[in-house]
C-alpha positions in Angstrom: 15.1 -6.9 -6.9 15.0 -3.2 -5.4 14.4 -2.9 -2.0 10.9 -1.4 -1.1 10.4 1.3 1.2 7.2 1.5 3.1 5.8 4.8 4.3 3.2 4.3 7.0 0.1 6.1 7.1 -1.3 9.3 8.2 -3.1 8.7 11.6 -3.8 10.8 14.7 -6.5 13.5 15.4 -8.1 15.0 11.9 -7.0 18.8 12.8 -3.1 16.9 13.0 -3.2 16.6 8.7 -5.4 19.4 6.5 -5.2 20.3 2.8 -2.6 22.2 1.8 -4.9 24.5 -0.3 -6.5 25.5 3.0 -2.8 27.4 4.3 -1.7 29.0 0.8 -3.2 31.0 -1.5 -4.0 29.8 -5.7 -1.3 32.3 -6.7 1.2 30.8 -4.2 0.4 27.3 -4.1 1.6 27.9 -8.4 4.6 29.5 -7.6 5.5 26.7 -4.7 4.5 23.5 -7.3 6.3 25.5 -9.8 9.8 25.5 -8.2 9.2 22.0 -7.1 8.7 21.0 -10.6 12.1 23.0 -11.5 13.9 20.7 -8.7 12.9 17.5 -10.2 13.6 18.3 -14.2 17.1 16.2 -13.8 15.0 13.6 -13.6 13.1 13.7 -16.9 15.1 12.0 -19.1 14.7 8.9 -16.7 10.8 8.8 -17.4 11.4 6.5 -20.4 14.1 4.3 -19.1 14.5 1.6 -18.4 13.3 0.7 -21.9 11.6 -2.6 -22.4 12.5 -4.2 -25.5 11.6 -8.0 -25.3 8.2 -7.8 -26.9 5.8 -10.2 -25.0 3.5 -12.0 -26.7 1.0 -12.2 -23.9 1.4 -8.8 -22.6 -2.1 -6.5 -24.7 0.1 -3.4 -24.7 3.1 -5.4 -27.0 -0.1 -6.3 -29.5 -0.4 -2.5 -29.4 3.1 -1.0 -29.9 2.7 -0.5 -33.8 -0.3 2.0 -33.3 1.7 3.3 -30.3 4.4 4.2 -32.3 2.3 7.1 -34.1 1.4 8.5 -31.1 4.9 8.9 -29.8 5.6 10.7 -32.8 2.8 12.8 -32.7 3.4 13.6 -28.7 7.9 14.0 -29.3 6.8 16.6 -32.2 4.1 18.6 -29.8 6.7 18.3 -27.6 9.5 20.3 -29.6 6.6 22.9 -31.1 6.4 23.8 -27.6 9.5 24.4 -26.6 9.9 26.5 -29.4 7.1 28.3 -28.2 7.9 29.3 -25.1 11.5 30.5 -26.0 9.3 32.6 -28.1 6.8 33.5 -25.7 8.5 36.5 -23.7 9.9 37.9 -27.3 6.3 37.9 -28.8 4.9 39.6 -25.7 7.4 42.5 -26.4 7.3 42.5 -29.9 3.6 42.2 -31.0 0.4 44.5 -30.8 -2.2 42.8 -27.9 -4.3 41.8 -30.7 -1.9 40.6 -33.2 -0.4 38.5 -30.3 -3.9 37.1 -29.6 -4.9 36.7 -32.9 -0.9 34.3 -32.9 -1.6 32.7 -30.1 -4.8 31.5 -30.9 -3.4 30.3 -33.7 -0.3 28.4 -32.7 -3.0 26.7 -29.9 -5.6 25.9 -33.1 -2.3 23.9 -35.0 -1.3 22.0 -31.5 -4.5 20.7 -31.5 -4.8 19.9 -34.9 -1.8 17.8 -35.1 -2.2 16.1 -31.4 -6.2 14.8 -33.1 -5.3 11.6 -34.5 -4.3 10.6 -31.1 -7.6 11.4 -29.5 -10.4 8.8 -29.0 -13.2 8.3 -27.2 -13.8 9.7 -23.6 -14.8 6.0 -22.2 -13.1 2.8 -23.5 -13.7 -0.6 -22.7 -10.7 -3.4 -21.9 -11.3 -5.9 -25.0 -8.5 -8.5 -25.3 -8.2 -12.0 -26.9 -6.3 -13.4 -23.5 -7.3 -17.3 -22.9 -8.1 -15.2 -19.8 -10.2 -12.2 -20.7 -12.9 -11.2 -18.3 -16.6 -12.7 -17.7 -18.2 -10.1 -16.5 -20.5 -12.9 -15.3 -17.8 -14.2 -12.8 -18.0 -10.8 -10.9 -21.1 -9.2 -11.2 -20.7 -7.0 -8.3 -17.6 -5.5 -9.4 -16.7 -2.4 -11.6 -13.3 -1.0 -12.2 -12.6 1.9 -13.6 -8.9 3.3 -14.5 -7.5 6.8 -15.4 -4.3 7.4 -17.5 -1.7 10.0 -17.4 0.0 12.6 -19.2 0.7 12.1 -22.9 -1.2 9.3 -23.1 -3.4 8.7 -26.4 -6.2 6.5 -26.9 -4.5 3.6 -28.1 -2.1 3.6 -24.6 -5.3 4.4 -23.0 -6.6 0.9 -24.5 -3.4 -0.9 -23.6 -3.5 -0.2 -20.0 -6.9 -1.2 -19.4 -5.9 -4.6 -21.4 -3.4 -5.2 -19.7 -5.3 -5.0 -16.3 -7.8 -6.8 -17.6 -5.7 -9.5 -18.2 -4.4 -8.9 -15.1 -6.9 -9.1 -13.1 -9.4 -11.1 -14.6 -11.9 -7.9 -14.4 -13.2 -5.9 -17.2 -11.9 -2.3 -16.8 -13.3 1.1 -18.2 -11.1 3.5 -19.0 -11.6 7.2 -18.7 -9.2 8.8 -20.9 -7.0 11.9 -20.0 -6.8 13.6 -23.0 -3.4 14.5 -24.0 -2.4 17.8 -25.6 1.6 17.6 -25.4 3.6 17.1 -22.4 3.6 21.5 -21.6 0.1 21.6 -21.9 -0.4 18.8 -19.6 1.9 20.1 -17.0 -0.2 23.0 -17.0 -3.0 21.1 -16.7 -1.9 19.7 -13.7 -0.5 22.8 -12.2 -4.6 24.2 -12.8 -5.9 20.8 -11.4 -3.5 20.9 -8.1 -3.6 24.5 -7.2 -6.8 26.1 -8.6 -8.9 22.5 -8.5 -9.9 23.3 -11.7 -12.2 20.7 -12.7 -11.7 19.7 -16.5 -13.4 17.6 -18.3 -12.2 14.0 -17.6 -12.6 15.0 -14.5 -16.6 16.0 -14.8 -16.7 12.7 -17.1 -14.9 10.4 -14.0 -17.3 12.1 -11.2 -20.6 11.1 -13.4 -19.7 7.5 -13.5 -18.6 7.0 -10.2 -21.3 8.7 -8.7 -23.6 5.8 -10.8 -21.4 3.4 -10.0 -21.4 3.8 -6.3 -25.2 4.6 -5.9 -25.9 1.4 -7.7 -26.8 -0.8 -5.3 -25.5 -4.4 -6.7 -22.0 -2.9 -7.3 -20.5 -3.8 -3.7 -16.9 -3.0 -4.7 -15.6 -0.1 -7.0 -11.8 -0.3 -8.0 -10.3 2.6 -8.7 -6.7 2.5 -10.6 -5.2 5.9 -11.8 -1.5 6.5 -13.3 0.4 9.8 -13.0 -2.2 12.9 -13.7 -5.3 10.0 -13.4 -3.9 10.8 -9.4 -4.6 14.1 -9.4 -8.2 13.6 -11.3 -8.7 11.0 -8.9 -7.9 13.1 -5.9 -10.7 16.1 -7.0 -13.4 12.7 -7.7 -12.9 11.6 -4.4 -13.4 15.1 -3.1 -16.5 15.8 -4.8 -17.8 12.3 -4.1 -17.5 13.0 0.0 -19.4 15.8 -0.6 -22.4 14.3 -2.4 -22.2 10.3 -1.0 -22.9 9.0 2.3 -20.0 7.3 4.2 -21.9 3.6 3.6 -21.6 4.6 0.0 -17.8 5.3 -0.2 -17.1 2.4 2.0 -17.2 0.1 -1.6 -14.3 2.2 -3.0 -10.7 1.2 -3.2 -8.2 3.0 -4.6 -4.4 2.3 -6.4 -2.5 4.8 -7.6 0.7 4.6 -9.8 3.7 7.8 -10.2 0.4 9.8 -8.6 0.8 13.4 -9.4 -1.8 14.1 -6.4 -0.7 16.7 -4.2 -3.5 15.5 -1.8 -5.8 12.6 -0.8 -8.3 12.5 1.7 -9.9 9.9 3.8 -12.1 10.9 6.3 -12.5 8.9 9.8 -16.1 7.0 9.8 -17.0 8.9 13.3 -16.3 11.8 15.4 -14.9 9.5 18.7 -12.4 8.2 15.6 -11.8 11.9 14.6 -10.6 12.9 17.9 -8.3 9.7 18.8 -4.6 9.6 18.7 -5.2 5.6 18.4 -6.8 3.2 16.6 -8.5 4.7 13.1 -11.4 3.5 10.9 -11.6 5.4 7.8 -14.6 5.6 5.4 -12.5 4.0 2.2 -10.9 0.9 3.8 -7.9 0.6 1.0 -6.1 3.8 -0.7 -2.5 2.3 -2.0 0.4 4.5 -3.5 2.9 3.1 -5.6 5.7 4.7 -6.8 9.7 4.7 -8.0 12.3 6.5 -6.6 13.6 8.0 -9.4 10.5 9.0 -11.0 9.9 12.8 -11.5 6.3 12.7 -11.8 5.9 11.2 -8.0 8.8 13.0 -6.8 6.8 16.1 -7.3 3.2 14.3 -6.6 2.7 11.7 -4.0 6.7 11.1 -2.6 7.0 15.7 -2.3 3.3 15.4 -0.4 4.0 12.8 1.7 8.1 13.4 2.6 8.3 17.1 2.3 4.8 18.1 3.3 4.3 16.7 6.6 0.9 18.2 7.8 -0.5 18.0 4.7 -3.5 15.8 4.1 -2.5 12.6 2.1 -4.2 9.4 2.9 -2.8 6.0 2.5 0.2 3.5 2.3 3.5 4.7 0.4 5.0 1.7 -1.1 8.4 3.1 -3.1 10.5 1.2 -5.6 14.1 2.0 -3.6 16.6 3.4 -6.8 14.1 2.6 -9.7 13.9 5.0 -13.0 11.0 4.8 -15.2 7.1 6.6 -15.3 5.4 4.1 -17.9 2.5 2.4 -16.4 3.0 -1.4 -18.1 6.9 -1.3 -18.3 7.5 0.5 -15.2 5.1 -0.1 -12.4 2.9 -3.0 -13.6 5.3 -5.5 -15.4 7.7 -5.4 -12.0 4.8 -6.4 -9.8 2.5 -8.2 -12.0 5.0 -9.7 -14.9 3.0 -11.4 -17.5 5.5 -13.7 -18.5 5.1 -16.6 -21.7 4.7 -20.2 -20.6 1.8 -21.1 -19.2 -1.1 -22.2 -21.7 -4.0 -22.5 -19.2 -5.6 -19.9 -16.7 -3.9 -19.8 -13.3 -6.0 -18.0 -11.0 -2.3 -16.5 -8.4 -3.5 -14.8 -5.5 -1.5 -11.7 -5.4 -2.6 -9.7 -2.7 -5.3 -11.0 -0.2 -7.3 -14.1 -1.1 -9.4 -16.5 -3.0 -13.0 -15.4 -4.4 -15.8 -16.8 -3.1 -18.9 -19.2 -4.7 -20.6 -16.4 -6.3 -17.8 -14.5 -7.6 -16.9 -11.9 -4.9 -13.7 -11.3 -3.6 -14.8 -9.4 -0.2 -12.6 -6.4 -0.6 -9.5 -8.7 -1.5 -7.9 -8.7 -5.1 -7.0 -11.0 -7.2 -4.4 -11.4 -10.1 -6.1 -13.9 -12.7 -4.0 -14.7 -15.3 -0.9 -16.3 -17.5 1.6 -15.2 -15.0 4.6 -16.4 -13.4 4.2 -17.2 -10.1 7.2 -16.7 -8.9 8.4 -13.7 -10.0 5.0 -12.1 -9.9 5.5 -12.6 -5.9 8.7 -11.4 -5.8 7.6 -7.4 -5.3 4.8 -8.7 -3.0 6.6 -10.9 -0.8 9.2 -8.5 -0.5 10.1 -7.4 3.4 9.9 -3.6 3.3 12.3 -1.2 4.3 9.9 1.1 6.8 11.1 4.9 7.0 10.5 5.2 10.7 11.7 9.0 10.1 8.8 10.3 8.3 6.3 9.2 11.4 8.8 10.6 13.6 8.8 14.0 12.1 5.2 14.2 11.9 4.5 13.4 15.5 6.8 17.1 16.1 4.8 19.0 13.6 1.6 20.3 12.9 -1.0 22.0 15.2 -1.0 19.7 18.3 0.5 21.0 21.6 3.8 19.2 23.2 2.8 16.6 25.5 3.9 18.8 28.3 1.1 21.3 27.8 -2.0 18.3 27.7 -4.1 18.7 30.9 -5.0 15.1 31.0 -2.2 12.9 30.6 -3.8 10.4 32.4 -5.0 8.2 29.2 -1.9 8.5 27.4 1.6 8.0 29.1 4.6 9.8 27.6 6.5 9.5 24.5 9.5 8.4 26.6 7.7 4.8 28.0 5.0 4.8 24.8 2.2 3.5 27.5 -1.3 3.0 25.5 -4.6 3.7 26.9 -6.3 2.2 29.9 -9.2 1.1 27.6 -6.6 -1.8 25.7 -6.6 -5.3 26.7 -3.6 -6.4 29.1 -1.4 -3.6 27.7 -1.5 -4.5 24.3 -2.4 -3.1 21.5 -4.6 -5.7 19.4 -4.0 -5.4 15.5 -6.6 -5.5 13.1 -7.7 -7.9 9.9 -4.5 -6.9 7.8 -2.4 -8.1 10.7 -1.1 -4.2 11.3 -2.2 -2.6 14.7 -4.0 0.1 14.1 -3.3 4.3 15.6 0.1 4.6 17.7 0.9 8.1 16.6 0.8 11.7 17.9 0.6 10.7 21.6 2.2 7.7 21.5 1.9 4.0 22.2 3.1 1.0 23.3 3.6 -0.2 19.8 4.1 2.8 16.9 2.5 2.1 13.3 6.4 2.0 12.1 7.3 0.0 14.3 4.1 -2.9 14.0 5.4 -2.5 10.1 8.7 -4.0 10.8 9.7 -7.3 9.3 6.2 -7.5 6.8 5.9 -7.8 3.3 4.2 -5.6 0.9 1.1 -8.2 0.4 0.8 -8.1 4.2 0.7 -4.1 4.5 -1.8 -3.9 1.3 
């Protein structure tokens, strides 16, 4: 089992952390993710690996592999056409009249789309397996979850994914599909999504149902899973979202994200007193998770680049990352080594995961739940598996961004030093008290008598989620 590293995170005062659109201009913000993406190529050949080959009878996506299989094709020949475009890219410009190189390009984007068709489907599917323990909707009527694909995904992986979670989880899932046009023109897609927020259309398709979802008034909790460019669509819903919703209203969203291609997340505090403390933090969507591997490319220039490299740059949540592992698929990769569906077990087994047990009528008051055929123990394993915290990225924070040094605060009456970590008069005995999820809550920027790395130390990845 790979070790897990555990990135705390961001707290402090709201002018500490801002969007990284908000200091760079369109133009450079494209040059910057461009080189980035340049630094992490070596990696691509590890998207694919390790490659699962013991077929699982249990597992939806394994039911699916044979209609998989002409997608792949489909997506490794769009693949090749456009390499072969762009070596011919600068040539053509040269070579050819304006028009006629319009008139070619249009063209050569006309046959792309023509052969990457077949693999299109619907804009909304529904999670429809056979499972013992497929989904009553009836068990949770208060629940809706909704999950996002990413890049080169076609509508049959789309359907897999949502199975699988289904099966899962014991929820039914919709699934907004990312429509893939070949793994160049998805990249740019995600280059016009990060740095331009160009809003496409899975992204207008995503903020229409969630804006239903979350002003209806018997859905108390909306889940929210997204994998690799689903990140970054996820990123610019939740943005538009806190500029339309009330607070109240985003308070029933959670959030999961897998090998997130986000360059940012945000997470406002639910009031201004909150806003302004270097202490304890309530913000307005109570769980945003990030999960990634090491070695994967697609986080490496997403969520791990935002978080690591970026250090005053807005990114809300907990880092979980897979120490040393390879691999960007979202069943074989991310899912299967926290969540294995394994054969063996011929009745339901309701294995609580995360956080708890539902209750009478069906609810599981903001805690999740992993209902299905699974084996217990090596589900667990990721869970219950101490974390490795990086104390550095806090660290490096706390010296960056906008604050003043400590030396320069006129009032340092409230706060102590960063040398004796003192908290506030305001905290009971001394001591910081921790919260619900057993983590105490804003020791950052100023400092305290227990840092948020430091309260991390020695607990497992169910107890910091």
């Amino acid at each position: 089992m790979a070790s897990i590293k555990f990135i705390p995170p961001q707290m402090g005062p709201v002018d500490k952390y801002t969007n990284r659109a908000l200091r760079s201009g369109p133009l450079r913000l494209i040059l910057k993710d461009f080189c980035v993406l340049l630094t992490v190529l070596p990696y691509l050949p590890l998207l694919f690996f390790p490659i699962n080959t013991k077929p699982n009878a249990q597992n939806p996506e394994s039911a699916s592999k044979a209609k998989s299989i002409g997608s792949t094709i489909v997506q490794i020949l769009l693949g090749l056409l456009q390499i072969v475009l762009l070596v011919l890219f600068i040539p053509a410009i040269i070579a050819l009249p304006a028009l006629v190189f319009l008139g070619v390009a249009l063209l050569c984007i006309l046959i792309l789309r023509l052969i990457a068709w077949p693999t299109q489907g619907p804009r909304i599917l529904y999670s429809t397996t056979d499972s013992p323990t497929a989904p009553t909707t009836d068990l949770h009527p208060h629940e809706q979850w909704v999950f996002i694909n990413g890049i080169c995904t076609g509508s049959s992986g789309l359907q897999a994914n949502i199975d699988r979670l289904s099966q899962l989880f014991g929820r039914q899932v919709l699934g907004i599909h990312n429509r893939s046009w070949g793994i160049f023109s998805d990249i740019l897609e995600c280059l016009l999504q990060r740095c331009l927020g160009y809003k496409t259309l899975d992204v207008r398709v995503a903020c229409e149902i969630f804006k239903e979802y979350l002003m209806d008034e018997e859905v108390k909790k909306l889940v929210l899973v997204a994998h690799s460019q689903g990140g970054i669509i996820a990123s610019m819903v939740v943005d538009q979202m806190f500029m339309e919703l009330p607070d109240d209203v985003m308070g029933k969203l959670e959030i999961y994200t897998f090998g997130s291609a986000a360059s940012h997340f945000h997470n406002p505090p639910t009031s201004s007193l909150v806003a302004t403390s270097s202490f304890a933090q309530t913000t307005t969507i109570p769980y945003i998770e990030h999960y990634a591997n090491e070695k994967d490319m697609v986080p490496r220039w997403g969520v791990l680049y935002s978080t690591c490299k970026l250090l005053n740059n807005r990114y809300a949540g907990n880092v979980f990352i897979r120490d040393k592992a390879t691999g960007h698929m979202f069943v074989d990769h991310y899912l299967d080594p926290i969540f294995p569906i394994r054969k063996g077990s011929d009745q339901k087994s309701a294995v609580k995961a995360k956080k708890g047990q539902a209750n009478g009528n069906g609810d599981t008051n903001g805690q999740s739940l992993t209902n299905g055929e699974v084996h217990v123990e090596e589900a667990l394993s990721y869970l219950d598996a101490i974390v490795d915290v990086d104390e550095a990225i806090p660290l490096k924070r706390r010296n960056t961004g906008p604050l003043k040094p400590l030396a320069n605060l006129k009032d340092q009456k409230n706060y102590g030093t960063m040398q004796n970590h003192q908290v506030p008069a305001s905290t009971t005995n001394g001591t910081a008290k921790p919260n619900s999820r057993g983590i105490v809550d804003g020791f950052d920027v100023i400092g305290g008598e227990v840092l948020m790395e430091q309260a991390a130390r020695g607990k497992t990845v169910k107890e910091l989620s």
